[in-house]
VOZAZA-272506 format. One line per field, with one value per residue (C-alpha): residue number from 1; residue in one letter; x, y, z. Coordinates in Angstrom, 1 decimal, decimal comma, always signed. Each point is the difference from the previous one (the first is absolute). Example, Ala and Ser with C-alpha at 12.3 -4.5 7.8 and 13.67 -1.06 7.14 Angstrom:
// residues 2
num: c(1	2)
residuo: c(a	s)
X: c(+12,3	+1,4)
Y: c(-4,5	+3,4)
Z: c(+7,8	-0,7)
// end
This chain:
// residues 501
num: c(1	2	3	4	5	6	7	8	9	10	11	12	13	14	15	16	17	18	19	20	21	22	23	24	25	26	27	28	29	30	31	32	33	34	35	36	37	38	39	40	41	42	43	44	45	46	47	48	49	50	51	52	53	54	55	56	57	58	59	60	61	62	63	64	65	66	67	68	69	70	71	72	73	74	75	76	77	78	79	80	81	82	83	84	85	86	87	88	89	90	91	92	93	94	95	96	97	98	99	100	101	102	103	104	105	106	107	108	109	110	111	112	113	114	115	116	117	118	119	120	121	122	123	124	125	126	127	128	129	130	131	132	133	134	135	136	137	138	139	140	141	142	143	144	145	146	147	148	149	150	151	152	153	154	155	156	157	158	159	160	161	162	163	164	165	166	167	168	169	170	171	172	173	174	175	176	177	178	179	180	181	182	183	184	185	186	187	188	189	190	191	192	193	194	195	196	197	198	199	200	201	202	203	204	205	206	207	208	209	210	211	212	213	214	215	216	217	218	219	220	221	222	223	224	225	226	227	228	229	230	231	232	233	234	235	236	237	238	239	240	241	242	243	244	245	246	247	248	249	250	251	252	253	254	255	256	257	258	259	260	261	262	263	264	265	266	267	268	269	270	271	272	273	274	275	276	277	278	279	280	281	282	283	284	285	286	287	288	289	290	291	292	293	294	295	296	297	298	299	300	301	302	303	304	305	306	307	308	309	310	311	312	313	314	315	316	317	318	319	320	321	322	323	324	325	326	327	328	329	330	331	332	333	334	335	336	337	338	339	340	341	342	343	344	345	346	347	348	349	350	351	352	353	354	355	356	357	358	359	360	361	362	363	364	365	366	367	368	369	370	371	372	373	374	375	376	377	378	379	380	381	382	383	384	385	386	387	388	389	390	391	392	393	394	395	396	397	398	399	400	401	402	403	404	405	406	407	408	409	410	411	412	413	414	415	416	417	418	419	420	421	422	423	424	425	426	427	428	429	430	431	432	433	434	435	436	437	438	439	440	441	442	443	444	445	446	447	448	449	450	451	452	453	454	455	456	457	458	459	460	461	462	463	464	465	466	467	468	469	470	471	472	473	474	475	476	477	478	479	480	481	482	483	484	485	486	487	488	489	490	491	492	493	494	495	496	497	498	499	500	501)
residuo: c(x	x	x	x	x	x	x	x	x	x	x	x	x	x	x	x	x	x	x	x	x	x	x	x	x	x	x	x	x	x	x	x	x	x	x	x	x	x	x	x	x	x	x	x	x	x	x	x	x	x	x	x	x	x	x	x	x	x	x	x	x	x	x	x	x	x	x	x	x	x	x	x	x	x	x	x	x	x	x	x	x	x	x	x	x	x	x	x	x	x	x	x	x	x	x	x	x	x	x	x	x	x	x	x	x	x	x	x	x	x	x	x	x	x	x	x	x	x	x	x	x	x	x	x	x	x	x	x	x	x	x	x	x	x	x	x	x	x	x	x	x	x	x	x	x	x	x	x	x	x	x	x	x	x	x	x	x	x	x	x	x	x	x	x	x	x	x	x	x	x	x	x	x	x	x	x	x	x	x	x	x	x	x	x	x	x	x	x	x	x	x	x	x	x	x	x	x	x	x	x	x	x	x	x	x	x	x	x	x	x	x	x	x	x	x	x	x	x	x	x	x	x	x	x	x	x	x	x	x	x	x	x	x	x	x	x	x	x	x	x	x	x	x	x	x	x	x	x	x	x	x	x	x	x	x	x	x	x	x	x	x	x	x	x	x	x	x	x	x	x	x	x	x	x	x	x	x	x	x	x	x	x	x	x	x	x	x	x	x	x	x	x	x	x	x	x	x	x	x	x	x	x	x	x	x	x	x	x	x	x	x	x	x	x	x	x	x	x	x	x	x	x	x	x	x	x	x	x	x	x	x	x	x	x	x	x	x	x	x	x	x	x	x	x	x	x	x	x	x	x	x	x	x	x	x	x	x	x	x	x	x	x	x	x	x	x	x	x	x	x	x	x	x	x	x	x	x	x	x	x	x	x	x	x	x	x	x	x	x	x	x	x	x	x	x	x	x	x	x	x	x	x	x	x	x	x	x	x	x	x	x	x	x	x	x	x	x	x	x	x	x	x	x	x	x	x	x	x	x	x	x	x	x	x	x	x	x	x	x	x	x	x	x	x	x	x	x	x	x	x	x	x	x	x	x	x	x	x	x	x	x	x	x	x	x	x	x	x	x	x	x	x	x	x	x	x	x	x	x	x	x	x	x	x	x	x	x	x	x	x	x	x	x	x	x	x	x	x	x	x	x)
X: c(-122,2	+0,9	-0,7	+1,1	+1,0	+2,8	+1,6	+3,4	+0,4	+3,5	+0,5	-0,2	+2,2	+2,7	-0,3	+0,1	+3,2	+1,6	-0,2	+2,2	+2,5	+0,9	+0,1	+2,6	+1,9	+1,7	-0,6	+2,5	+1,8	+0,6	-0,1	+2,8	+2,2	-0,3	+2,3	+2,3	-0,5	+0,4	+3,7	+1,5	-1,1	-0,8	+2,8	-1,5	+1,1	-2,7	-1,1	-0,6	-1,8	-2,2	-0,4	-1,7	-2,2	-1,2	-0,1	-2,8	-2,3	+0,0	-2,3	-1,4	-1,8	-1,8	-0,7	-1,4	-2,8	-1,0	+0,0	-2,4	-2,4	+0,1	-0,9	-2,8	-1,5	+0,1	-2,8	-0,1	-1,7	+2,4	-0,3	+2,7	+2,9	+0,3	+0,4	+3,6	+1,2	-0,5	+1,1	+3,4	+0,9	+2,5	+1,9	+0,5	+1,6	+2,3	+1,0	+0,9	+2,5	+1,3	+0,5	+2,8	+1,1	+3,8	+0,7	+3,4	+0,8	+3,3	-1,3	-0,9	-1,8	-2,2	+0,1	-1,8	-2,3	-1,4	-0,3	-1,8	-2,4	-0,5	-0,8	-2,6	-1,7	-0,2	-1,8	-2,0	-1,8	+0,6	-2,6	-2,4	-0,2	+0,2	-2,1	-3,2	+1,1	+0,1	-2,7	-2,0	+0,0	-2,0	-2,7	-0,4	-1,9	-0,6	-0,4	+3,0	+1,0	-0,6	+2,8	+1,9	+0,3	+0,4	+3,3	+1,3	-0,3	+1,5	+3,0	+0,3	+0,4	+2,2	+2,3	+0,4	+1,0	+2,8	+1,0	+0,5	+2,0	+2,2	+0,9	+1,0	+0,3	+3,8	+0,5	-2,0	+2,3	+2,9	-1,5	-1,5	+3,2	+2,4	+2,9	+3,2	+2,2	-2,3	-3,3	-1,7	-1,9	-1,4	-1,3	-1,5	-1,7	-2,0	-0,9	-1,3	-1,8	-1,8	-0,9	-1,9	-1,6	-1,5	-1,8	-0,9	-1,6	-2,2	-1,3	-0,9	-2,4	-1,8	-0,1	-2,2	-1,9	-0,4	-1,0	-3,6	-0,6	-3,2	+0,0	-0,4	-0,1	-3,4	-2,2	-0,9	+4,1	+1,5	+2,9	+2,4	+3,9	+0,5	-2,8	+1,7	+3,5	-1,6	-1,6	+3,2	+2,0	-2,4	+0,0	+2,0	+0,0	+1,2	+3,1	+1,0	-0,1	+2,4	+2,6	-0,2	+0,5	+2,8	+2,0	-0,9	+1,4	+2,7	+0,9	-0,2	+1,5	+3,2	-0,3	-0,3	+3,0	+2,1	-0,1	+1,2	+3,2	-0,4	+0,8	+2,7	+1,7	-0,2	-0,9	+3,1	+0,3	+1,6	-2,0	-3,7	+1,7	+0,3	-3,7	-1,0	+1,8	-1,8	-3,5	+1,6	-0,2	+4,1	+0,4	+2,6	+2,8	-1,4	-3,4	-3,3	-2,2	-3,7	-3,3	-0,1	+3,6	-0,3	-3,0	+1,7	+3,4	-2,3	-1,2	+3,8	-0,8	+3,1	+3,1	+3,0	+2,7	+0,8	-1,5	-3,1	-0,3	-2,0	-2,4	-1,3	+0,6	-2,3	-1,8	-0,8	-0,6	-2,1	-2,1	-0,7	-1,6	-2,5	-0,6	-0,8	-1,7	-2,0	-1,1	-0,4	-2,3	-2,2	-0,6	+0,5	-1,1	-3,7	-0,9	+2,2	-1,7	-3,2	+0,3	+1,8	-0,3	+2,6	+0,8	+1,4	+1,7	+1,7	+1,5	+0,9	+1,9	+1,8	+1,4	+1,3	+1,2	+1,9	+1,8	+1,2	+1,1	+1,8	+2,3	+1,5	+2,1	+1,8	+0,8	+4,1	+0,5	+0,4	-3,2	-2,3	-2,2	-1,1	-0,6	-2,3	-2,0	-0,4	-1,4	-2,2	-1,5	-0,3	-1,8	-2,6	-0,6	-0,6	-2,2	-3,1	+0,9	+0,0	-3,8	-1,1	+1,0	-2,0	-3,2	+0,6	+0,0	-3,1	-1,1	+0,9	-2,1	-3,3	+1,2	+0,1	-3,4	-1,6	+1,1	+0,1	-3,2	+2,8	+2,2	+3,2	+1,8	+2,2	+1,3	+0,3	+2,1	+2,2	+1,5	+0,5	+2,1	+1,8	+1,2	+0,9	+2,0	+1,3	+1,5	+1,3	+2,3	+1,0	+0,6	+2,4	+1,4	+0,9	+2,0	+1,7	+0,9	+1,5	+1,7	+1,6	+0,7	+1,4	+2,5	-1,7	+1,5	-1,5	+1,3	+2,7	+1,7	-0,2	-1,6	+1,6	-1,2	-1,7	-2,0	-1,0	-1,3	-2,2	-1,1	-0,8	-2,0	-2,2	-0,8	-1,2	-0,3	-1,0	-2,8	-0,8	-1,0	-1,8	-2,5	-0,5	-1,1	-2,7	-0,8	-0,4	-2,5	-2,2	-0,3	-2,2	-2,1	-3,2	-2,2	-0,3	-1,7	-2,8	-0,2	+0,5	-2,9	-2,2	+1,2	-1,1	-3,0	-0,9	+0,8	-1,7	-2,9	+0,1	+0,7	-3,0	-1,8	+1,1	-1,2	-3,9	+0,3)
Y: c(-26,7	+0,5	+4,1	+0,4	+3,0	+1,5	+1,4	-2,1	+0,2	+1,3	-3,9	-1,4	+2,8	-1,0	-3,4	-0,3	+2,1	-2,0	-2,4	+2,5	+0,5	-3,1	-0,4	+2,8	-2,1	-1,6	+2,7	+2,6	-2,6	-1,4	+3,8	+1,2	-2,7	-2,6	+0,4	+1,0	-2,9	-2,1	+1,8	+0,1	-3,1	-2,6	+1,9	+0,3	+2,4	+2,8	-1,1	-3,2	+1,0	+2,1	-2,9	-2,5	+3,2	+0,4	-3,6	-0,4	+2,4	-3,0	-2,3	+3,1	+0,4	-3,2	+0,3	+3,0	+0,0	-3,2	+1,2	+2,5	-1,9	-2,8	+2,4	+1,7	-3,5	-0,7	-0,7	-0,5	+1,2	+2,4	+1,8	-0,3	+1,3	+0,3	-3,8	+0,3	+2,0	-2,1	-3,3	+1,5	+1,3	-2,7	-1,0	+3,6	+0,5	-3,3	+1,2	+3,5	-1,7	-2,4	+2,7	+1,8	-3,0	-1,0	-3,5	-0,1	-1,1	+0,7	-0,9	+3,5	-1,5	-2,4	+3,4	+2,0	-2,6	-0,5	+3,7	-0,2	-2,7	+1,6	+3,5	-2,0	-1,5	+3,2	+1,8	-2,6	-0,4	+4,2	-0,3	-2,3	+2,2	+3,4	+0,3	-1,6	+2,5	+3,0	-0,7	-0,3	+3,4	+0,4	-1,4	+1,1	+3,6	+1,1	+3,8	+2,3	+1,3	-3,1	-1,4	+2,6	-0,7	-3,3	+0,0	+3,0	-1,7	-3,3	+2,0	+1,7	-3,7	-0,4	+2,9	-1,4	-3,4	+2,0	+2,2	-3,3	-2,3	+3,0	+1,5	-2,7	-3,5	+1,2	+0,6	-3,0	-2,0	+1,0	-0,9	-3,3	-1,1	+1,4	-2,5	+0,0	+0,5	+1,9	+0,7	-3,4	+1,5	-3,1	-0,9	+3,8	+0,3	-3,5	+1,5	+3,3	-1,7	-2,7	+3,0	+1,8	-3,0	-1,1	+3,6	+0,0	-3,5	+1,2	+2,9	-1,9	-1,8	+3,1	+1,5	-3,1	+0,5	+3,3	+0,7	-0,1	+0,0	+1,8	+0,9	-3,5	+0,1	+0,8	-2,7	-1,0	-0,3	-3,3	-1,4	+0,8	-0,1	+1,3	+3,0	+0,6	+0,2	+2,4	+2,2	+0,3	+0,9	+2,2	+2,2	+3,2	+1,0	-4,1	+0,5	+3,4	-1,2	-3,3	+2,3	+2,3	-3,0	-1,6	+3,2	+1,0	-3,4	+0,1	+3,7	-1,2	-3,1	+1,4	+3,2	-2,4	-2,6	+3,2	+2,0	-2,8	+0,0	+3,4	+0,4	-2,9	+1,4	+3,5	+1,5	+1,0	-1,8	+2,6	+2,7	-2,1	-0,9	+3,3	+0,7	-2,9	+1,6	+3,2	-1,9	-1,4	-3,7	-0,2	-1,8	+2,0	-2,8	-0,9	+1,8	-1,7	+2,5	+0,9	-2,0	+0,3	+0,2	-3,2	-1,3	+0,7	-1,7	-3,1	+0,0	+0,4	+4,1	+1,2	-0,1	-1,0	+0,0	+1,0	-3,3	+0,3	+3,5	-2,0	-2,2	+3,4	+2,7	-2,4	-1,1	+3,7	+1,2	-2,2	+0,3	+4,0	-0,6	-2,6	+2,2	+3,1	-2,5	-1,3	+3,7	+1,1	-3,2	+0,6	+3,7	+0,8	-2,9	-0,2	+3,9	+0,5	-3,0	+0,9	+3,9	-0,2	-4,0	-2,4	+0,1	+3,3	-0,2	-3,1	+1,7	+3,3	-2,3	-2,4	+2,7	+1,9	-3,3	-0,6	+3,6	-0,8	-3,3	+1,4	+2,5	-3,0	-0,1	+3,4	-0,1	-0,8	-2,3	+2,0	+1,6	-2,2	+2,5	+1,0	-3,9	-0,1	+3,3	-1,3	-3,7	+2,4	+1,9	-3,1	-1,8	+2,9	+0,4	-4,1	-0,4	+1,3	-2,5	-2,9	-1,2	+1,3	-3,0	-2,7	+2,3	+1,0	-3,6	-0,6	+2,6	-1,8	-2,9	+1,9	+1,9	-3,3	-0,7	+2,6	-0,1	-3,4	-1,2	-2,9	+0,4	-2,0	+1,7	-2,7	-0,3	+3,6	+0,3	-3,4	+2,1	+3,2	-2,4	-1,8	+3,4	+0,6	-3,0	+0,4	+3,9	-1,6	-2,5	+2,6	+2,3	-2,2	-1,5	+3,8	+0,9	-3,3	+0,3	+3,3	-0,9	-2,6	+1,9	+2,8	-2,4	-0,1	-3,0	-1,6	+0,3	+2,1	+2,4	+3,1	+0,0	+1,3	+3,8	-1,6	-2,5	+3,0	+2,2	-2,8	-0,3	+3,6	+0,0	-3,2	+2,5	+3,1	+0,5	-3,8	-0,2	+3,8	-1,1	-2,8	+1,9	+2,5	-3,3	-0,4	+3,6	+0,0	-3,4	+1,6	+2,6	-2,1	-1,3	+1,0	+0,0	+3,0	+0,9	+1,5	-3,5	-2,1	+1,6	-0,9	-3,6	-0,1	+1,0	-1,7	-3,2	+0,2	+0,5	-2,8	-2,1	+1,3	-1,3	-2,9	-0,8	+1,4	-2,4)
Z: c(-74,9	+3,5	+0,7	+3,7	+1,0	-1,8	+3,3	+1,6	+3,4	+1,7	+1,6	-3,8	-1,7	+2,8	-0,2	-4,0	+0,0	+2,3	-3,4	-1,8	+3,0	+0,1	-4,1	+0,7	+2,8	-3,5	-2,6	+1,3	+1,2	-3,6	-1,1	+1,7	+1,0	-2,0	-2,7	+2,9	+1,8	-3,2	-1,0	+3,7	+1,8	-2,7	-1,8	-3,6	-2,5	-0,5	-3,4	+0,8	+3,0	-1,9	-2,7	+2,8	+0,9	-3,5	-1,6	+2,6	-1,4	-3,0	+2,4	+1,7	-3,8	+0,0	+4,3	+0,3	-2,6	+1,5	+3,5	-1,1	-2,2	+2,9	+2,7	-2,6	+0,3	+3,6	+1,4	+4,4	+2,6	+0,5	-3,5	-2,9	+1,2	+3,7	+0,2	-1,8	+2,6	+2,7	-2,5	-0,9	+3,1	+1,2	-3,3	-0,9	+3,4	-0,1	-3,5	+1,3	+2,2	-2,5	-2,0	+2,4	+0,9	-0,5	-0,1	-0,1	-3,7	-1,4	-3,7	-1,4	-2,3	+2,3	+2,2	-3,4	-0,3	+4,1	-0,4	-3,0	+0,7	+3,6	-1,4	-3,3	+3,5	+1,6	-2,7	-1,0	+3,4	+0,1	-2,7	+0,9	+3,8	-1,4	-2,8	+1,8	+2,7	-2,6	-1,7	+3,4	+0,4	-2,9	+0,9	+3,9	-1,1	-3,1	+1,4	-1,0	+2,9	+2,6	-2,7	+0,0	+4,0	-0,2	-2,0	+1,9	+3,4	-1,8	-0,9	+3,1	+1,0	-2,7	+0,8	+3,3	-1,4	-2,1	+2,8	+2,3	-3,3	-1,5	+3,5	+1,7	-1,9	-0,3	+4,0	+0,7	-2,2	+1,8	+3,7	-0,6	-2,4	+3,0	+1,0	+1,7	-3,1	-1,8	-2,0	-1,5	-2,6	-1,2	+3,7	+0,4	-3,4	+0,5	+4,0	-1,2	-3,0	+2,2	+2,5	-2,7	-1,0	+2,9	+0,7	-4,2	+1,0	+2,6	-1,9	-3,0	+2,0	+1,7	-2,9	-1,5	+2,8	-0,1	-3,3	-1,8	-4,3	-0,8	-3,8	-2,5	-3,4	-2,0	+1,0	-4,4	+0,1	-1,2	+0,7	-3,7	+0,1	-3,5	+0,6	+2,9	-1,2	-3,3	+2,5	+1,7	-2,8	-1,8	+3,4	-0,5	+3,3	+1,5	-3,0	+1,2	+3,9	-1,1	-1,4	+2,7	+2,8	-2,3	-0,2	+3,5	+1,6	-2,0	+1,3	+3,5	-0,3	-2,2	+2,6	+2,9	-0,6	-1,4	+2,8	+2,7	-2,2	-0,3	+3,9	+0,2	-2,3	-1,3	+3,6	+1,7	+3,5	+2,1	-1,7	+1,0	+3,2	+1,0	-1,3	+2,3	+2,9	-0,5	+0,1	+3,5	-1,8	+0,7	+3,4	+2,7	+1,4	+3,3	-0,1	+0,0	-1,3	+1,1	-0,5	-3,9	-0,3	+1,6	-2,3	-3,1	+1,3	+0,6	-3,6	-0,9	-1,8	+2,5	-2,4	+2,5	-2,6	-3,8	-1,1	+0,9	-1,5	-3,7	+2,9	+1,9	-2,9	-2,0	+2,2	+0,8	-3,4	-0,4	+2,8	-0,3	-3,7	+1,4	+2,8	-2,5	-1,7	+2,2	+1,1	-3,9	-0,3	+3,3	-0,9	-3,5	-2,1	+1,2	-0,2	-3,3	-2,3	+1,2	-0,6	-3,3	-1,2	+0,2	-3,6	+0,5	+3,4	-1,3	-3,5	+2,1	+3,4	-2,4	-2,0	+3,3	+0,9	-3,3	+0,2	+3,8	-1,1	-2,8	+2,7	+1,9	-2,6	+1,2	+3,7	+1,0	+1,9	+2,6	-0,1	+2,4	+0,7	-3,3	-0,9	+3,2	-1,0	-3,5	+1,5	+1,9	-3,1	-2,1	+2,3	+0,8	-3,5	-0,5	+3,0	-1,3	-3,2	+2,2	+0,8	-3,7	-2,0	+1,4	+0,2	-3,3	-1,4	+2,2	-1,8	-3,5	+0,8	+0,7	-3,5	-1,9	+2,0	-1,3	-3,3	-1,1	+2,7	+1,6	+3,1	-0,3	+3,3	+1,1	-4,2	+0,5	+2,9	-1,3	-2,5	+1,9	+2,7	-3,4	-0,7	+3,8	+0,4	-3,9	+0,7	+3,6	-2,3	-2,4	+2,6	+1,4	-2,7	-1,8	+3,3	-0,2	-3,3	+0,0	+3,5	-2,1	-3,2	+2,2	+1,7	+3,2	+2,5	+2,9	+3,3	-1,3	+2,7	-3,2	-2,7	-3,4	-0,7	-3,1	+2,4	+1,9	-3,2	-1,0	+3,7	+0,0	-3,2	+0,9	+3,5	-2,4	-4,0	-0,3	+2,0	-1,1	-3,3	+0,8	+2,4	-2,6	-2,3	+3,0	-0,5	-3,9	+0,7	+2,3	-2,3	-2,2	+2,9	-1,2	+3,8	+1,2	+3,8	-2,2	-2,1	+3,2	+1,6	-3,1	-0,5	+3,8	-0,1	-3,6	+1,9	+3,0	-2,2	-1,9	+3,5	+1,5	-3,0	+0,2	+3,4	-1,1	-2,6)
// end
């Protein structure tokens, strides 16, 4: 048993959450626009859209248990899992852009199956990247609070990545697919997608090299699937963080998809272009604007007419709850979980979140500015939420460690992703359902006011519940800061043991 010091320095926390930035290069781009994408350029109805999204959790049942008992086994001079990263990083980036790629068949049917054997790919590699990377950071420290820091400075990272694909994927679509007649959606989605590959690329690889494992399992440990998979079973706290990350990624992927409709077509378009003109995003006929003005025109956030009102307005929205986000992660997360525990922070920020969630449901559509203020108070009150979950199932795999005497972490984190990818499916395939049940039609100038009640309810009382499922699981998540400080110390015991011996 390797006991380095337990302390990561600032170059390695940086360059291991450049891993999960570039993870989140496709994630929010599958979170929030896929199902878009899916209805209005491939031009599938929402339920089948949300069928391909969920029939792939089928193979992601067999692929991602395997992913994590193969990387358990790995055995380089690199360590375990750190090697995945750098072996997946090319296919899961050629599968990202095959995946918003429109080939130009007229077949819906040939079109519902490309997209569904183009999304299968993309998960499968997904898995076989992200859970080595996951479960990576459970084995760089085992001290609580050099954890703690690493997976707030990798979702500081990963607020940036969401900041950079929900605020301006749509303006970027709209440059590079500019033509003389027009907006080539196909040609702009495929440019933006291949951008954010190239930079996910890149990062991938320094954060291979970047990154150092330093816990391994109990030296007397030998290599048993069906102990590991009982372990992983019997372990309370592992159940209660699966149904927590199933419900959760379903949340944000019904909230996410929902609320891109929500804006297209609920929103009214003079009332947010007039909002727009009061933030001075509105550009004057023959005015140029100053430096920034000028910056943002670039990155096409200056609405020039009523039809780009959805691009900037969203765009927009979007990017002021990454930003709080991003502040709520850098100064709240940190100090809160270690004050209080994250068990507690978590139960407390998802309920506030579930309550704000819930409101969205209430504004007219008239009313831009309370729909901004409530984006504002839900994503303060999620921030602190959002580095928790991957410490807490790091967490998890010392707790099986020091109960059942084996460490199983990459099994362990396998699952947790299953139910990541699993709640991203349902999540989309809920809001295409009741898009479809509630009459919802792509491309459609107006929607019918049914259309736009079922819109309006996949944006607030849906996703309400299902965070307050994530809430009722964590409830029963038995580790405690007190507990967690015990299982530390119990196991750095028996690893200082093990090297006398």
């Amino acid at each position: 048993m390797n006991m380095q010091n337990q302390k990561v320095s600032m170059t390695e926390k940086i360059g291991y959450s450049l891993g999960d930035m570039s993870a989140n290069f496709v994630f929010q781009m599958m979170m929030i626009f896929q199902l878009k994408f899916y209805t209005d350029v491939f031009g599938l109805e929402g339920a089948v859209a949300g069928s391909i999204m969920l029939i792939a959790r089928v193979v992601d049942a067999f692929v991602d248990p395997t992913v994590g008992i193969l990387s358990d086994r790995t055995r380089t001079k690199w360590g375990k899992y750190r090697p995945w990263v750098l072996w997946t990083a090319l296919p899961f980036c050629v599968f990202y852009v095959l995946a918003f790629y429109n080939p130009g068949i007229e077949n819906k049917t040939l079109v519902a199956l490309y997209a569904g054997i183009s999304y299968t790919l993309l998960m499968t590699v997904y898995s076989f990247n992200n859970t080595p990377y996951s479960s990576l950071c459970g084995v760089m420290s085992s001290d609580i609070k050099e954890r703690n820091s690493i997976t707030s400075i990798r979702f500081i990272a990963t607020t940036i990545a969401t900041f950079i694909v929900q605020g301006l994927t749509l303006p970027l679509v709209s440059k590079f697919g500019h033509t003389s007649t027009g907006v080539d959606e196909g040609k702009g989605w495929l440019c933006t997608v291949s951008l954010f590959a190239v930079i996910a690329f890149v990062f991938f690889v320094i954060t291979f090299f970047s990154a150092k494992e330093r816990i391994s399992p109990p030296i007397n440990q030998k290599s048993n699937i069906k102990e590991d998979f009982k372990d992983l079973f019997s372990s309370l706290p592992w159940r209660s963080m699966f149904i927590l990350t199933l419900f959760l990624f379903t949340t944000l992927a019904m909230w996410g998809s929902a609320m891109s409709f929500y804006f297209q077509n609920y929103v009214d378009t003079n009332a947010l272009m007039q909002f727009l003109d009061k933030m001075g995003l509105v550009a004057e006929p023959n005015t140029q604007g100053g430096f920034w003005f000028s910056i943002l025109n670039a990155f096409g956030l200056i609405a020039k007419q009523n039809s780009d009102a959805y691009t900037v307005g969203f765009s927009l929205f979007n990017m002021v709850g990454s930003l709080i986000q991003f502040f709520g992660v850098i100064f709240l997360s940190q100090f809160l979980a270690n004050r209080y525990g994250k068990k507690w922070v978590f139960v407390i920020c998802l309920a506030l979140t579930a309550i704000f969630t819930a409101m969205f449901y209430f504004p007219s559509k008239n009313d831009i500015s309370t729909m901004f203020i409530l984006n504002i108070l839900k994503s303060l009150a999620y921030a602190p939420t959002v580095p928790l979950l991957w410490a807490m199932i790091a967490d998890v795999a010392d707790h099986s460690e020091y109960i059942y005497y084996r460490r199983a972490t990459g099994l362990t984190f396998a699952g947790i992703v299953f139910a990541l990818k699993a709640g991203l499916g349902l999540g989309g395939a809920i809001a295409g359902t009741i898009l479809s049940s509630f009459g919802y039609v792509a491309n459609a100038t107006m929607q019918s006011e049914t259309a736009v009640i079922g819109i309006k309810i996949s944006a607030s009382f849906i996703p309400a519940i299902t965070f307050i499922i994530g809430v009722i699981a964590l409830m029963f998540y038995p580790i405690t800061k007190k507990f967690n400080e015990q299982i530390q110390k119990e196991l750095t015991l028996r690893r200082e043991q093990e090297i006398e011996e």
